[in-house]
C-alpha positions as CSV (number, residue, x, y, z in Angstrom):
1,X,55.1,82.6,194.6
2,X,56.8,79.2,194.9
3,X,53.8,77.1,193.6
4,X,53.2,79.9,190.7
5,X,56.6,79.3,190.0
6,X,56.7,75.2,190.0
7,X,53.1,75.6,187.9
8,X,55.3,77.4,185.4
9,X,58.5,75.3,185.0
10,X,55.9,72.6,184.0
11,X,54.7,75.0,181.4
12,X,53.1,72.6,179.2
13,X,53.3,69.1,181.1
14,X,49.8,67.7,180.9
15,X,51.1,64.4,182.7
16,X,51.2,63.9,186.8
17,X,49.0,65.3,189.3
18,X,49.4,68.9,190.9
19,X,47.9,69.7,194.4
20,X,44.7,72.1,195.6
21,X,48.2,74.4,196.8
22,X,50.4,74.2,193.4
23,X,46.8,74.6,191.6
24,X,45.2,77.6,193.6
25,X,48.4,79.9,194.3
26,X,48.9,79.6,190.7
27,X,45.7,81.3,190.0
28,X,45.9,84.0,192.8
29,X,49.4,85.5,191.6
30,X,48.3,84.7,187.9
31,X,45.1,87.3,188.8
32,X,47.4,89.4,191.0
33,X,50.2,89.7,188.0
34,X,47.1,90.4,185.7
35,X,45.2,93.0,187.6
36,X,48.9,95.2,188.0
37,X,49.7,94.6,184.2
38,X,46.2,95.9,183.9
39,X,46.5,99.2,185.6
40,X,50.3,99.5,183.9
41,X,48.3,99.5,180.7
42,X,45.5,102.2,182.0
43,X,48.9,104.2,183.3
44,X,50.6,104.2,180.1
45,X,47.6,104.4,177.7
46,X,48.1,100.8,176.2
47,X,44.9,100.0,177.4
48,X,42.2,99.4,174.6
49,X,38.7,100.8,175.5
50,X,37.1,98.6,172.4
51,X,38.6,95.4,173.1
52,X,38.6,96.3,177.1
53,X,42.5,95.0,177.2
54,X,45.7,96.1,177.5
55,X,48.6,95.8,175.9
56,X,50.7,94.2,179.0
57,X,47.9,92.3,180.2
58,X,47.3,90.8,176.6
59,X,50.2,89.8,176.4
60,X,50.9,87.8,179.8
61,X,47.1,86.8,179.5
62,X,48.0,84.9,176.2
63,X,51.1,83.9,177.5
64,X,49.6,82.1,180.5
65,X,47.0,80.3,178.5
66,X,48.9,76.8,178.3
67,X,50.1,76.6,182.0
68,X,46.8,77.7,182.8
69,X,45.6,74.4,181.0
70,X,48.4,72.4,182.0
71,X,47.8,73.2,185.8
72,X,44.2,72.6,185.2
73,X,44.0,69.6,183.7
74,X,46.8,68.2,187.1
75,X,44.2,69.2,189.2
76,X,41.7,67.1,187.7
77,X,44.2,64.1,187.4
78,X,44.9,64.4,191.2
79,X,41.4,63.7,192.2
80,X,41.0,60.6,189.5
81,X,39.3,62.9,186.7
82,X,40.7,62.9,183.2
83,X,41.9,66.0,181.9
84,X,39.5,66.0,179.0
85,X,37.2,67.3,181.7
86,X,38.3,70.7,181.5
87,X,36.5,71.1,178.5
88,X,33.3,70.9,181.0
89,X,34.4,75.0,181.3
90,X,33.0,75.5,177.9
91,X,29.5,75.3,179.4
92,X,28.6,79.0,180.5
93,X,28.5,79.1,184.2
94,X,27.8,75.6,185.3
95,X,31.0,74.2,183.7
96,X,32.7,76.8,185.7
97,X,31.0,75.8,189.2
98,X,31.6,72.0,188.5
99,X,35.6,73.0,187.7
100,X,35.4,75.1,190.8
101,X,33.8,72.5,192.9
102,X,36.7,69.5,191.4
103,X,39.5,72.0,192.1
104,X,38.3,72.4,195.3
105,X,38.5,68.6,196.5
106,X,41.1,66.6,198.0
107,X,43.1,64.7,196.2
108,X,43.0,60.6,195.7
109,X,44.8,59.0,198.4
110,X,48.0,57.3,196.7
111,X,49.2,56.3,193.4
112,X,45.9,56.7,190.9
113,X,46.1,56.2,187.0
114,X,47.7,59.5,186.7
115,X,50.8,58.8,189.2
116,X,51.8,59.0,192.6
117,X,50.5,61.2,195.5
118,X,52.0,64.7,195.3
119,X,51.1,65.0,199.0
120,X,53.5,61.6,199.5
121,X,56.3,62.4,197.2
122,X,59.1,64.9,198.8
123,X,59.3,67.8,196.8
């Protein structure tokens, strides 16, 4: 919960580099949060059966939109991408397997173009 919570004091910091931890626990309690505010909707009949969202979950899901971009586009500095790149996700299903296969690398070793180590800097 720690990383989710780092991930959101830099709510819209598009600067820096953020490690595969910072970046991946983000998105697990992100879809953790989601999927309960998704079955508080179905539980108190704020769920939409046309639009297939809730009320909750709509809510948080728009909410989380920036720091979702902002964490994404750390990732990609922290491995020497520019965070243009995450527009690659636009591209049905292979823009999502390239992002997934980037977010699942290591980081650059040292300072890079986008700043220092994360894994070298004390927290």
């Amino acid at each position: 919960m720690n990383w989710f919570m780092t991930a959101l004091r830099k709510y819209a910091v598009f600067t820096g580099r953020s490690r595969r931890s910072e970046y991946w626990y983000f998105a697990l309690f992100y879809f953790l949060i989601l999927l309960a505010l998704s079955l508080v909707d179905v539980f108190a009949g704020t769920m939409s059966a046309d639009a297939e969202i809730g009320l909750f979950s709509g809510i948080f899901g728009l909410a989380m939109v920036i720091p979702s971009i902002a964490v994404g586009v750390r990732r990609l500095h922290d491995i020497g991408k520019s965070g243009w790149w995450v527009l690659i996700g636009l591209i049905p299903l292979v823009g999502a397997i390239i992002l997934i296969v980037w977010a699942c690398r290591d980081g650059q070793p040292g300072a890079n173009a986008y700043g220092p180590n994360p894994k070298e800097t004390p927290a």
